[in-house]
MDTraj code that builds the backbone (N, CA, C; nanometers):
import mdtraj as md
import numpy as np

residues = "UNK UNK UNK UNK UNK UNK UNK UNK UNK UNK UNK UNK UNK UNK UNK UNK UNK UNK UNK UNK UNK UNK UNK UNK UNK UNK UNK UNK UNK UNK UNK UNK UNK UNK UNK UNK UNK UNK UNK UNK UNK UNK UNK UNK UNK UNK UNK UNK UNK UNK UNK UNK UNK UNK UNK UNK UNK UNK UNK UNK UNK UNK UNK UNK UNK UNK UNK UNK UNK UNK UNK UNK UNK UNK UNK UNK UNK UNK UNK UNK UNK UNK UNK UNK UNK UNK UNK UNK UNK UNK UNK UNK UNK UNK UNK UNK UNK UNK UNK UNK UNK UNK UNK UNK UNK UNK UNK UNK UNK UNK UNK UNK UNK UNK UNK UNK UNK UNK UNK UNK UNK UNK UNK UNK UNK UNK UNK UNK UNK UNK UNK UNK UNK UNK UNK UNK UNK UNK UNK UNK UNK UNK UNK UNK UNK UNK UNK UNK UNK UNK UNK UNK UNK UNK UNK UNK UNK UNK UNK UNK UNK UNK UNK UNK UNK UNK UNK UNK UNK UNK UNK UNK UNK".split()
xyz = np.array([
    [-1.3856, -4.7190, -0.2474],
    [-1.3263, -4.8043, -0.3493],
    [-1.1774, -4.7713, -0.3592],
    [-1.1336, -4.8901, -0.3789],
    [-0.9444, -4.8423, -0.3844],
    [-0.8994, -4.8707, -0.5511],
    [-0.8305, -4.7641, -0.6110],
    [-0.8207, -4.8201, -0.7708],
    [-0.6966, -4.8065, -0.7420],
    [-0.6019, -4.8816, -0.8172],
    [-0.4753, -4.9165, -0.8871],
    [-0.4295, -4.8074, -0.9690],
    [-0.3197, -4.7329, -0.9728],
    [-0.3043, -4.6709, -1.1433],
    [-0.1787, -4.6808, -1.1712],
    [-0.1553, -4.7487, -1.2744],
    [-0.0290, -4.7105, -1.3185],
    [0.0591, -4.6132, -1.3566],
    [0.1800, -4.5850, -1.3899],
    [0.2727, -4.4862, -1.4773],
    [0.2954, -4.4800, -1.6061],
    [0.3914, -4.5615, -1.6420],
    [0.4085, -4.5631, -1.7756],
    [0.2822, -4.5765, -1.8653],
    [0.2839, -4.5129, -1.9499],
    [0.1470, -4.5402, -2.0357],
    [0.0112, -4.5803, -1.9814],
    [0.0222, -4.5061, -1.8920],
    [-0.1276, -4.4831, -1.8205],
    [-0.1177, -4.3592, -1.7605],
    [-0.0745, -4.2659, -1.6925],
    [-0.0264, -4.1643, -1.6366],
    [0.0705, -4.0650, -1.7702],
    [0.1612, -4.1801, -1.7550],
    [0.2794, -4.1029, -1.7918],
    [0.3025, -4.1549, -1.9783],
    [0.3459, -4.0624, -2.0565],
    [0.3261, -4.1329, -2.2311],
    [0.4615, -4.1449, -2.2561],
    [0.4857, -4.2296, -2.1925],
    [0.6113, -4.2912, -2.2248],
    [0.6735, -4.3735, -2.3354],
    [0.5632, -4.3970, -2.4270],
    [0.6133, -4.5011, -2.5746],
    [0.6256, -4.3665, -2.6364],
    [0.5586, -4.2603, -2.5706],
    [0.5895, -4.1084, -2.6821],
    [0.7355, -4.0904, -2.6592],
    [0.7673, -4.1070, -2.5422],
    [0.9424, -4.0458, -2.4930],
    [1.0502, -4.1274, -2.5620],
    [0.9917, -4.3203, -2.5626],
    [1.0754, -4.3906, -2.6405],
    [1.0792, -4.3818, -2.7928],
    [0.9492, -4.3713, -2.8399],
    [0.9374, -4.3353, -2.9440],
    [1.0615, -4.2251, -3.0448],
    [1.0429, -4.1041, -2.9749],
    [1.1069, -4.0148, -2.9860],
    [1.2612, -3.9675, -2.9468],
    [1.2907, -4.0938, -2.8639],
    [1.4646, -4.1120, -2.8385],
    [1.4862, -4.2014, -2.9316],
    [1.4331, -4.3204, -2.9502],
    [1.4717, -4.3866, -3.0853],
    [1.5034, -4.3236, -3.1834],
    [1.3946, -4.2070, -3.2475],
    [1.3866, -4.1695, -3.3562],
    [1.5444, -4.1070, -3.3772],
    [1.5487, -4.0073, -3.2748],
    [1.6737, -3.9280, -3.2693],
    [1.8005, -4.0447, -3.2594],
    [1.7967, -4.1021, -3.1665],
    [1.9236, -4.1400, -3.1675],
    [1.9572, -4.2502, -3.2920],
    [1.8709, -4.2869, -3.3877],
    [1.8651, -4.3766, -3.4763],
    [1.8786, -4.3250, -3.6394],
    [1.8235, -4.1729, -3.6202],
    [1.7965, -4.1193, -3.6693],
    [1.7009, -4.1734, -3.7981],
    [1.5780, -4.2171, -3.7383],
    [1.4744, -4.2841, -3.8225],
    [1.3405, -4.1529, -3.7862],
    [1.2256, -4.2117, -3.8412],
    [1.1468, -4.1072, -3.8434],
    [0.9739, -4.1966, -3.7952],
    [1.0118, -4.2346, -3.7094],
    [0.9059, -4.3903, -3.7389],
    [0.7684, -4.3100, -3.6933],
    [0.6256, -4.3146, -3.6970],
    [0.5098, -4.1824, -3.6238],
    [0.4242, -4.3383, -3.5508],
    [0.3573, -4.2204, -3.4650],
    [0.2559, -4.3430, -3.3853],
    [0.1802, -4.3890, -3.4748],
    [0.1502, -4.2754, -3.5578],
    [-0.0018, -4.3383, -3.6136],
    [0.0652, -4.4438, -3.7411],
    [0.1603, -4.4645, -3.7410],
    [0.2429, -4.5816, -3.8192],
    [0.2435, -4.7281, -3.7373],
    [0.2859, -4.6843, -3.6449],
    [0.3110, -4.8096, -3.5601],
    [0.1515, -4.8773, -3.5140],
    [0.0753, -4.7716, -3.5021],
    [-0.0818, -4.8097, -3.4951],
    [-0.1390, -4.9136, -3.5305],
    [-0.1214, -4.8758, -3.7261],
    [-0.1821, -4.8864, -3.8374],
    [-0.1336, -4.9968, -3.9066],
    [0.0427, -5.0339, -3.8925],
    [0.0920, -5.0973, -3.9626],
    [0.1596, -5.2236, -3.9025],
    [0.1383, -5.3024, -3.8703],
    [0.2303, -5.4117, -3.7937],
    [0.3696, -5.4577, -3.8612],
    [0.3755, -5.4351, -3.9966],
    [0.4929, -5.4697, -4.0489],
    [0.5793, -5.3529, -3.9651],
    [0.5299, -5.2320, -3.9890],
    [0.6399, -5.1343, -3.9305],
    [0.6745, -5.1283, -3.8259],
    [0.5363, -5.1622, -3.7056],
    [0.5819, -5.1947, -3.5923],
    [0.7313, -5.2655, -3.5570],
    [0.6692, -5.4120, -3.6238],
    [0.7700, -5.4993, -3.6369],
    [0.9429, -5.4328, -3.6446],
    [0.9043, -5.3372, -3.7602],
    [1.0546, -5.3002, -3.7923],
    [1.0754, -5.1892, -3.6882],
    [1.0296, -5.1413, -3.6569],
    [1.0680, -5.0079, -3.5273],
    [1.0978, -5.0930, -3.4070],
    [1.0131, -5.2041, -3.3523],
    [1.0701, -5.2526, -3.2254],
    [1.1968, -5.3437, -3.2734],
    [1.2368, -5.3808, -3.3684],
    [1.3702, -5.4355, -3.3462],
    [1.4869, -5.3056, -3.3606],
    [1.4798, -5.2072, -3.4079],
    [1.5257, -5.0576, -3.3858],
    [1.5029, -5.0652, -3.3308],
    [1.4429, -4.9924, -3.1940],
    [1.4268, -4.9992, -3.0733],
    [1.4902, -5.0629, -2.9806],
    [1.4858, -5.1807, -3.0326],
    [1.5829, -5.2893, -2.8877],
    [1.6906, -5.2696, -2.8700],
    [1.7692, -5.1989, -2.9670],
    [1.9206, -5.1804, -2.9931],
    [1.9388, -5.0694, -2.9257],
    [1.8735, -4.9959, -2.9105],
    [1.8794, -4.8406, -2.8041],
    [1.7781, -4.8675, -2.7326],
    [1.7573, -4.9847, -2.6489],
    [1.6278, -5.0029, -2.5264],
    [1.6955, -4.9361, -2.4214],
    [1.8457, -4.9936, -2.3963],
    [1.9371, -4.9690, -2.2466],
    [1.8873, -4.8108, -2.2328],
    [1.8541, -4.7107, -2.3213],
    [1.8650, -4.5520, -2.2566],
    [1.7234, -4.5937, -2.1869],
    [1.6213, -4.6745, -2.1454],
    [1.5663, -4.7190, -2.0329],
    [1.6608, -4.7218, -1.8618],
    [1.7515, -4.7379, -1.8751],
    [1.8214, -4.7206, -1.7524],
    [1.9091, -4.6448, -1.7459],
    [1.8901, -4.5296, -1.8299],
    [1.9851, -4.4075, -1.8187],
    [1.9374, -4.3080, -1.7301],
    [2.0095, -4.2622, -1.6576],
    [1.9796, -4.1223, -1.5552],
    [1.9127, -4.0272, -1.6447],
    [1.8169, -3.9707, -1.6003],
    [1.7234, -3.8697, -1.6688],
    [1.6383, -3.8905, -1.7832],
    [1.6070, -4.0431, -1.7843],
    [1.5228, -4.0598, -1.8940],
    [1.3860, -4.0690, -1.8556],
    [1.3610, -4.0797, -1.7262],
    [1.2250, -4.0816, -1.7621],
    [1.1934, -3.9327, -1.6223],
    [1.2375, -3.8632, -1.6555],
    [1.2772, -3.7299, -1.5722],
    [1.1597, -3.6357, -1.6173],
    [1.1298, -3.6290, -1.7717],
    [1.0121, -3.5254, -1.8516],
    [0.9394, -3.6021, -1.9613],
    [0.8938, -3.6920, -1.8704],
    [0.7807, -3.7571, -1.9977],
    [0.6379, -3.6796, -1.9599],
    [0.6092, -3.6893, -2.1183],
    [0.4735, -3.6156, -2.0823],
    [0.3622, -3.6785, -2.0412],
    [0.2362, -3.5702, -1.9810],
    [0.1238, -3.6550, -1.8869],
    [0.0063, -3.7076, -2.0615],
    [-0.0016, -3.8135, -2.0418],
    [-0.1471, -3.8776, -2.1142],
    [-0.2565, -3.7999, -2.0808],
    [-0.2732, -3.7209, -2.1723],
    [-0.4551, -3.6350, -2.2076],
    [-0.5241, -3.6390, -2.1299],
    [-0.5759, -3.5858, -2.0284],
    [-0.6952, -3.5939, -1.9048],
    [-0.6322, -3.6290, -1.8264],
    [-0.5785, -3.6971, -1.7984],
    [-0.4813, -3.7903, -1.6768],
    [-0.5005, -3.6905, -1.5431],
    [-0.4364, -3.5979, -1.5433],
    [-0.4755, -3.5059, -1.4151],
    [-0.5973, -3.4862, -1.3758],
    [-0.6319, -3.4376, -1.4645],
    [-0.8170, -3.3783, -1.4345],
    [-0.9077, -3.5452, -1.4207],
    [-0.8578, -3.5651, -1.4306],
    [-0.9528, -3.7618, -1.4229],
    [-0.8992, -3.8342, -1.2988],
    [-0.8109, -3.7860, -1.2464],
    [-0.7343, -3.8479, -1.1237],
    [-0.7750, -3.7578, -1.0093],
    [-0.7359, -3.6660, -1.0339],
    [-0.8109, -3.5733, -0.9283],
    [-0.9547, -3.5984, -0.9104],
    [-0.9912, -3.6017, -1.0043],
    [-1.1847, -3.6799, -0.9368],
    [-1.1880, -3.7670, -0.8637],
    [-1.1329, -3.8542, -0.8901],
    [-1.1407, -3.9872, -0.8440],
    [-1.0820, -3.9813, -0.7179],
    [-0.9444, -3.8886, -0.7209],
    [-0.9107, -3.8857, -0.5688],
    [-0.9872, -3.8234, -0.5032],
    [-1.0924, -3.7250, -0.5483],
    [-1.1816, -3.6855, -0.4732],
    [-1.3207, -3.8023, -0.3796],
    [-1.3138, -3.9183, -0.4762],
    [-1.3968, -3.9715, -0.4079],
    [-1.3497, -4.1348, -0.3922],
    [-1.2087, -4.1853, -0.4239],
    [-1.1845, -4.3410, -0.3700],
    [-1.0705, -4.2305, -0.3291],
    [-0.9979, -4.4172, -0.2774],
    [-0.8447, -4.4179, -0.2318],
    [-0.7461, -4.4645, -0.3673],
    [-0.6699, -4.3940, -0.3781],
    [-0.5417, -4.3762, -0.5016],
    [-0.4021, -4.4394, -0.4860],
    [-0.3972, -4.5748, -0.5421],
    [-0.2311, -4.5683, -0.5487],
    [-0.2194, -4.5700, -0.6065],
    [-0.0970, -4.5382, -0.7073],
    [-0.0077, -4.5354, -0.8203],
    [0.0863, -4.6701, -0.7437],
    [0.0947, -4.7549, -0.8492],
    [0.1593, -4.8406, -0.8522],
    [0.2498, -4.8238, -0.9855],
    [0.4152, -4.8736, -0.9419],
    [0.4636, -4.8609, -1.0754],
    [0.6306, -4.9787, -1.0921],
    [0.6002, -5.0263, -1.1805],
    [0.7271, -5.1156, -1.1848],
    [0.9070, -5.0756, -1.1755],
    [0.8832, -4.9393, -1.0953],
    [1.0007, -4.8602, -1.1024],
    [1.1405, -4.9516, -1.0846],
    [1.1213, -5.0167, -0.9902],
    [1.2572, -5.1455, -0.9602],
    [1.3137, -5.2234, -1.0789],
    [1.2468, -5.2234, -1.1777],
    [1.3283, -5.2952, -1.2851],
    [1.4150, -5.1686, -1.3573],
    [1.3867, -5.0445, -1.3472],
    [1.4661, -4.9711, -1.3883],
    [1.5143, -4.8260, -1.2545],
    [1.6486, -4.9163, -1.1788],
    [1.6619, -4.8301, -1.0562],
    [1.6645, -4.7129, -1.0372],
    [1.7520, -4.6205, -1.1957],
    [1.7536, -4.4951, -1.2183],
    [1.5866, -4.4078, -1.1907],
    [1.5527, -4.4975, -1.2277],
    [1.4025, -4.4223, -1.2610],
    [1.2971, -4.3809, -1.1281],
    [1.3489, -4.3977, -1.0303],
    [1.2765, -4.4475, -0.8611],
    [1.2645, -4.2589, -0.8137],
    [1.3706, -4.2378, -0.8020],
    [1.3565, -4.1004, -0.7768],
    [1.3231, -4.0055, -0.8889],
    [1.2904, -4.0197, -1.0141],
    [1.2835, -3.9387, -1.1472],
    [1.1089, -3.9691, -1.1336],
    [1.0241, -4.0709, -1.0842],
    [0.8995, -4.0841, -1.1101],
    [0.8603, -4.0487, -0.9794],
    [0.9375, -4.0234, -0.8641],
    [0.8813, -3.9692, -0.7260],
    [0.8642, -3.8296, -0.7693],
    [0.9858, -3.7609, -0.8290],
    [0.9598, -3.5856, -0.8622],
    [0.8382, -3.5668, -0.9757],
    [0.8095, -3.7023, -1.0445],
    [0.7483, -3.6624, -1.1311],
    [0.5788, -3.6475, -1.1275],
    [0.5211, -3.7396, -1.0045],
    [0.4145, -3.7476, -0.9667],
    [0.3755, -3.6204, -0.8380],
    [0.5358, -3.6057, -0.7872],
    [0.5301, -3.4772, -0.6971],
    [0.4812, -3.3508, -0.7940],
    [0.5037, -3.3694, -0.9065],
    [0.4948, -3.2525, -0.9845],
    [0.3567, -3.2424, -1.0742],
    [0.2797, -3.3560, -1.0921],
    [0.1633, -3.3444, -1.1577],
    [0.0530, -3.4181, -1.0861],
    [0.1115, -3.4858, -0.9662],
    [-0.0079, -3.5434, -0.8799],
    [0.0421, -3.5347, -0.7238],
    [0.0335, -3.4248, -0.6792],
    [0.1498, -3.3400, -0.5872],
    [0.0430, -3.4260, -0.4599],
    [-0.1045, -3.4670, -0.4650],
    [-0.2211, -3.4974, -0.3252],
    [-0.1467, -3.6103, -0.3420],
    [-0.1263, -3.7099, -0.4281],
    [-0.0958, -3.8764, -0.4092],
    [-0.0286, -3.9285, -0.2872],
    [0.1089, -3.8069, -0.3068],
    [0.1851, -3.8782, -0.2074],
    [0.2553, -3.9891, -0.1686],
    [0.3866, -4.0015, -0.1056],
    [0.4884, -4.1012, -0.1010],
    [0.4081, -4.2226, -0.0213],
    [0.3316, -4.1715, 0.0432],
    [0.2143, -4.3098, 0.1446],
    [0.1516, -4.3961, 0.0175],
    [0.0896, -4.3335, -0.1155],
    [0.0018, -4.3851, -0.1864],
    [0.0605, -4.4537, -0.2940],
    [0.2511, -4.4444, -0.3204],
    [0.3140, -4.4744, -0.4517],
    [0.3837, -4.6124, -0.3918],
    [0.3554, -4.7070, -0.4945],
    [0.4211, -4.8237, -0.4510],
    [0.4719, -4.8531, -0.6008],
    [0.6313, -4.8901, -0.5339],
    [0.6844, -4.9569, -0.6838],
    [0.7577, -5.0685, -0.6467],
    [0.6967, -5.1798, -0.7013],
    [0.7072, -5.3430, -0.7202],
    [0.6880, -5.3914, -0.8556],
    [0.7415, -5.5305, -0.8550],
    [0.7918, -5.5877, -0.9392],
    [0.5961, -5.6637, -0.9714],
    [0.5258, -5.6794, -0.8884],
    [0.3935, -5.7728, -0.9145],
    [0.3009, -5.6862, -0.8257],
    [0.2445, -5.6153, -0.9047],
    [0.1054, -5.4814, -0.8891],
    [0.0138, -5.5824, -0.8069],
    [-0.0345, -5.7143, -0.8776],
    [-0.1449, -5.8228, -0.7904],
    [-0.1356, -5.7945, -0.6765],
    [-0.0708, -5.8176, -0.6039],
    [-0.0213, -5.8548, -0.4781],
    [-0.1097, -5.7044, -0.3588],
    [-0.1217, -5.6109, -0.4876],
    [-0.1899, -5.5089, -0.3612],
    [-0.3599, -5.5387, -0.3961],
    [-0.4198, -5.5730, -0.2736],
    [-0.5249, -5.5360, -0.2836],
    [-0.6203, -5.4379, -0.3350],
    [-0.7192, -5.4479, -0.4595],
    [-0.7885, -5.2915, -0.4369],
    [-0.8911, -5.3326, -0.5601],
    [-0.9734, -5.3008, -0.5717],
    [-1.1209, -5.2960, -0.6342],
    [-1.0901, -5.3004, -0.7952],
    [-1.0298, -5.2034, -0.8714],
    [-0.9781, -5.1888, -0.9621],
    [-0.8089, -5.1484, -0.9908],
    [-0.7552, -5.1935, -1.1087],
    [-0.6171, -5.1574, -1.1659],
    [-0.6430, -5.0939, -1.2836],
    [-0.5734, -4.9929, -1.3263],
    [-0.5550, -4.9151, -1.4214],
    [-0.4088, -4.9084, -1.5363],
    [-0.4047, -4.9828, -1.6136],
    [-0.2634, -5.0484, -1.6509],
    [-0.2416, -5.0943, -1.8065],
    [-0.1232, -5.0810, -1.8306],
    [-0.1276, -5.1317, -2.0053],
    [-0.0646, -5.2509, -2.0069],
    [-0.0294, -5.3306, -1.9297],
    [0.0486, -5.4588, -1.9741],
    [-0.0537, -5.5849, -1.8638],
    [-0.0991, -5.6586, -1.9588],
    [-0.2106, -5.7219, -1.9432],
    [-0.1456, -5.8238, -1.7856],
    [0.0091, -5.8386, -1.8126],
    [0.0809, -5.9320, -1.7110],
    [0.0551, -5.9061, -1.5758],
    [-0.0065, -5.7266, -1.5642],
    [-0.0643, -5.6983, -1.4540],
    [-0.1962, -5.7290, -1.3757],
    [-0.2712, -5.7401, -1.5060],
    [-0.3898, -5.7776, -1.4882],
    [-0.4523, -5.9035, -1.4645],
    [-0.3715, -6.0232, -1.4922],
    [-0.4021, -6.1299, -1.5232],
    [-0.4345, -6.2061, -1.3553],
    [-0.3372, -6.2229, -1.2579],
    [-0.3525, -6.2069, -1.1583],
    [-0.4479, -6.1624, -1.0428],
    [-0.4520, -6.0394, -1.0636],
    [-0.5429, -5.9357, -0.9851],
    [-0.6454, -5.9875, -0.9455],
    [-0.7165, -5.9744, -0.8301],
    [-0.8407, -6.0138, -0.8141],
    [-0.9245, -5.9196, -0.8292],
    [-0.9089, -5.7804, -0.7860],
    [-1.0350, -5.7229, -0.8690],
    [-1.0783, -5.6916, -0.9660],
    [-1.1093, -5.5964, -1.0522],
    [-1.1124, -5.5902, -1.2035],
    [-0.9948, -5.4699, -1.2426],
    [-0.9629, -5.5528, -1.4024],
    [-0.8436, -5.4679, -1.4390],
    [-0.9025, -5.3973, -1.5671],
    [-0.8460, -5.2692, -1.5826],
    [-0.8673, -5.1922, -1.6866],
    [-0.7732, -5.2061, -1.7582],
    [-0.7310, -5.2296, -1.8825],
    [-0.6479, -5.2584, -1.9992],
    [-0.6375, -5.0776, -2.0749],
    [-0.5412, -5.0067, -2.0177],
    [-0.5478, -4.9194, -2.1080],
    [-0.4527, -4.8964, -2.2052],
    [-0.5514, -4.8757, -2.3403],
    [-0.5314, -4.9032, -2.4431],
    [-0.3181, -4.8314, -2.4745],
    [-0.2625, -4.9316, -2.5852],
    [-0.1312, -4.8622, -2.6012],
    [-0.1230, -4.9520, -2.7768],
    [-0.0117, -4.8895, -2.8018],
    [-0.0118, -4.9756, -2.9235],
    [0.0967, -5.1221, -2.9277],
    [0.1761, -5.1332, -2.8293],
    [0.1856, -5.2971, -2.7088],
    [0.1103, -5.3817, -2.6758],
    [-0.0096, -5.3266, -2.6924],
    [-0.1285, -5.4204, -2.6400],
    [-0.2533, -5.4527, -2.7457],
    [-0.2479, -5.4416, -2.8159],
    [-0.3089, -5.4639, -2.9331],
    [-0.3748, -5.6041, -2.9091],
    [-0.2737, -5.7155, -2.9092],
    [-0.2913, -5.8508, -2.9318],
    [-0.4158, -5.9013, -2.7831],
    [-0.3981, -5.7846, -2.7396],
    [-0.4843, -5.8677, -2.5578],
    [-0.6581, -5.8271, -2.5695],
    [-0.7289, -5.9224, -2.5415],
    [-0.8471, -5.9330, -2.6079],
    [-0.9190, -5.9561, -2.4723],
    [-0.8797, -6.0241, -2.3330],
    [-0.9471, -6.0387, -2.2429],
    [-0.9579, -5.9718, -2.1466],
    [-0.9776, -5.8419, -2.1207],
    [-0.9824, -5.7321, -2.0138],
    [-1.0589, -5.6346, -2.1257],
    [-1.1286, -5.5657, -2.0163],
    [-1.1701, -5.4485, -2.0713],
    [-1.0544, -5.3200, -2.1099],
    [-1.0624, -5.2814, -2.2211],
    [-1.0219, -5.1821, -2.2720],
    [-1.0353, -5.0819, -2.2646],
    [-0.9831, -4.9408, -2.2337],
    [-0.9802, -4.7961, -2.2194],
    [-0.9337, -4.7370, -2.3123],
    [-0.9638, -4.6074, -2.3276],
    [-0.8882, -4.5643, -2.4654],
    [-0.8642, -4.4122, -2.4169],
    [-0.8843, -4.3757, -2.2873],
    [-0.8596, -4.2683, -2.2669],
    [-0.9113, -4.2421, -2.1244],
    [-0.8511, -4.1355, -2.0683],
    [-0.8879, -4.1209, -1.9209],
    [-1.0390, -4.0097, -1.9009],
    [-1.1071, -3.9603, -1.9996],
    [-1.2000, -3.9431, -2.0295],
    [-1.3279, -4.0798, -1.9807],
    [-1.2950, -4.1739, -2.0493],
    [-1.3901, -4.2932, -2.0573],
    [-1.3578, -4.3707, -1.9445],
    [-1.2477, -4.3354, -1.8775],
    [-1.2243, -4.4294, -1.7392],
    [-1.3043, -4.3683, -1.6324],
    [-1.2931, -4.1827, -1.6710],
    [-1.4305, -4.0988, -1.5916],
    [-1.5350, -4.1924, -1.6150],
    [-1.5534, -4.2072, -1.7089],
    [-1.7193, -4.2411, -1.6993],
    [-1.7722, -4.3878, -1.6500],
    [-1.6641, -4.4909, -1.6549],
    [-1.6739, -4.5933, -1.6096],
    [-1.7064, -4.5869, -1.4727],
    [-1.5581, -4.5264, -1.3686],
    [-1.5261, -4.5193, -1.2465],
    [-1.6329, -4.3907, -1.1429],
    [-1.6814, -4.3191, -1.2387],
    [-1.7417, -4.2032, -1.1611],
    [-1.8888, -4.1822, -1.2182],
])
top = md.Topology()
chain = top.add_chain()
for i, resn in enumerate(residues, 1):
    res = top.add_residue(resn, chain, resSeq=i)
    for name in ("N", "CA", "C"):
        top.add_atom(name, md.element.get_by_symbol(name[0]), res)
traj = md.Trajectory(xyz[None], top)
């Protein structure tokens, strides 16, 4: 079986990294479990947010984001028994191409530069399953897509949902 996996917020917790450059550089205090819970606040944090989006294409921003809970230990299984790409939309943000090569070198060191593809439309690769938070990936795809869960995705109701790389074990293995 060949699965799909994404980076950002599937791998990598990257609304934690934006989250937390907003906060600082805005100097607001906004918490996940706010943005969760509350859609008004949402509301008000992503228009904060947009105003400091550009540190998205700043050198070294996405250099030490941290790994999503299980993510290693749940990938490594799986690479134990399918084929693994990491797919990742790195090209819309150029800085970021070599910052997510060191970064998968560093927490998913078996993957490898053969297995990482970064494009603008994930569909386009063949493979059994995708592993992904932005449904735009999924919609396309011909095999089945996993929707994992973020607080971006709230509103998407037609893909199956994940809520953790725990439960993607148990799906996939």
């Amino acid at each position: 079986m060949r699965i799909l996996i994404d980076m950002d917020d599937v791998l990598a917790d990257t609304s934690l990294k934006i989250l937390n450059e907003t906060n600082k550089r805005l100097g607001t205090n906004f918490t996940r479990e706010q943005l969760n819970t509350s859609p008004e606040i949402y509301k008000e944090y992503y228009e904060k947010y947009s105003t400091v989006r550009g540190m998205l294409w700043e050198k070294g921003f996405f250099a030490d984001i941290p790994l999503i809970q299980d993510a290693q230990e749940v990938v490594q299984k799986l690479h134990a028994k399918h084929e693994i790409f990491i797919v990742s939309a790195a090209t819309e943000f150029p800085l970021s191409m070599d910052e997510k090569l060191e970064w998968l070198d560093k927490y998913f060191p078996y993957i490898g530069w053969s297995h990482t593809v970064f494009c603008g439309h994930k569909w386009m690769i063949k493979a059994d399953y995708i592993i992904d938070d932005h449904e735009k990936n999924l919609i396309n795809f011909e095999g089945k897509g996993l929707l994992f869960n973020a607080t971006h995705n709230q509103h998407v109701k037609e893909f199956t949902r994940v809520h953790s790389w725990k439960e993607i074990e148990t799906i996939l293995l």
